[in-house]
C-alpha positions, 0 to 999 in steps of 0.5 A, spaced: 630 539 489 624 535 486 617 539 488 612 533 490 606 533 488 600 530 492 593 532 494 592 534 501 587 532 506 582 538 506 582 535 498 581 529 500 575 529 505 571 534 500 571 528 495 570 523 500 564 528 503 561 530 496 561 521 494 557 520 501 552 525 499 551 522 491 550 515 495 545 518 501 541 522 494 541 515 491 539 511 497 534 516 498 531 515 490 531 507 491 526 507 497 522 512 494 521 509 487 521 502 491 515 504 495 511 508 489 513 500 486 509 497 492 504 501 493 503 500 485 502 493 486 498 494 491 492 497 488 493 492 483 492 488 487 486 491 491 483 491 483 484 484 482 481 482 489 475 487 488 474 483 480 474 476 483 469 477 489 465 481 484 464 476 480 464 469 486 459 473 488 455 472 482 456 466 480 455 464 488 449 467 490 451 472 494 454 467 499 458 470 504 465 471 503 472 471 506 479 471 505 478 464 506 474 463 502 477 467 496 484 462 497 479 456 497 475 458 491 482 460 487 480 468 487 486 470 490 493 464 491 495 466 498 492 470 504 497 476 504 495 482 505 496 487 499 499 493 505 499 493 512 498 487 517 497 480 515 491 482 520 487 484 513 479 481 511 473 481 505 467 482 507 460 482 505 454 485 507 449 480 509 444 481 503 451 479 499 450 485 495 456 490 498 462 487 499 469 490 502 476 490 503 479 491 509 486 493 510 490 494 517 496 497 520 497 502 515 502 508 515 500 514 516 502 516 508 501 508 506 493 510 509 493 518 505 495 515 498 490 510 499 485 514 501 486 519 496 487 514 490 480 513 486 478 505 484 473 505 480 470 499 483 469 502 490 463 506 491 466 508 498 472 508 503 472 508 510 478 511 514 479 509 521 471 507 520 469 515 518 467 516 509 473 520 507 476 521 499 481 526 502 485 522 507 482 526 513 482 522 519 489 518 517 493 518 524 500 519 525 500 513 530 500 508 524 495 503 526 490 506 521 484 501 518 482 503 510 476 499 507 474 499 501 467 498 498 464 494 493 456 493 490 
């Protein structure tokens, strides 16, 4: 009699478990290293709006200004938000000397890593409307409202 040979189903399930493990570990690296990408293209582009308003604002006398009047201006493309909600502005103070970047509808990490992070063009940064550099007043809920302030 001819011995067969095969594997059994025990054997077959481990492999197939240890391959759903492998794909949730990969999953898992791509959404990280996808949100550490956006969050990096992010601050890049709170830099490149702080520079540009920076100089509008010389160049224009200190005229008050928006995100309206970034786009008009050809600072900034486009009125999308660099993170958060479309619901995001530039404002400047009424002498022009001050101007800052509002960011809504942040999550809870998205509004820490923020928080925390140093720009060197922003002389300070307001959470949910309290000074903070260490991401003290972030809510769990994930409305949370960073600006940013520039001279």
């Amino acid at each position: 009699m001819r011995e067969q040979s095969g594997r059994s189903l025990i054997e077959i399930i481990g492999v197939l478990a240890i391959g759903a493990v492998m794909v949730s570990a990969a999953f898992a690296m791509y959404r990280s290293a996808n949100l550490r990408q956006k969050r990096l293209i992010a601050s890049e582009m709170l830099t490149d709006i702080a520079t540009k308003t920076k100089t509008l604002l010389e160049y224009s006398g200190y005229q008050p200004v928006s995100v309206d009047y970034l786009i008009e201006s050809g600072a900034i493309n486009n009125d999308k938000a660099p993170m958060g909600t479309s619901d995001w502005s530039v404002t400047s103070s009424i002498d022009g000397t001050e101007f800052s970047i509002n960011l809504v509808g942040l999550s809870f990490d998205d509004c820490a890593y923020f928080s925390i992070k140093k720009f060197n063009w922003a002389t300070k940064i307001t959470v949910n409307g309290y000074e903070t550099s260490n991401g003290a007043f972030c809510m769990k809920t994930g409305d949370n409202k960073i600006s940013f302030f520039a001279k």
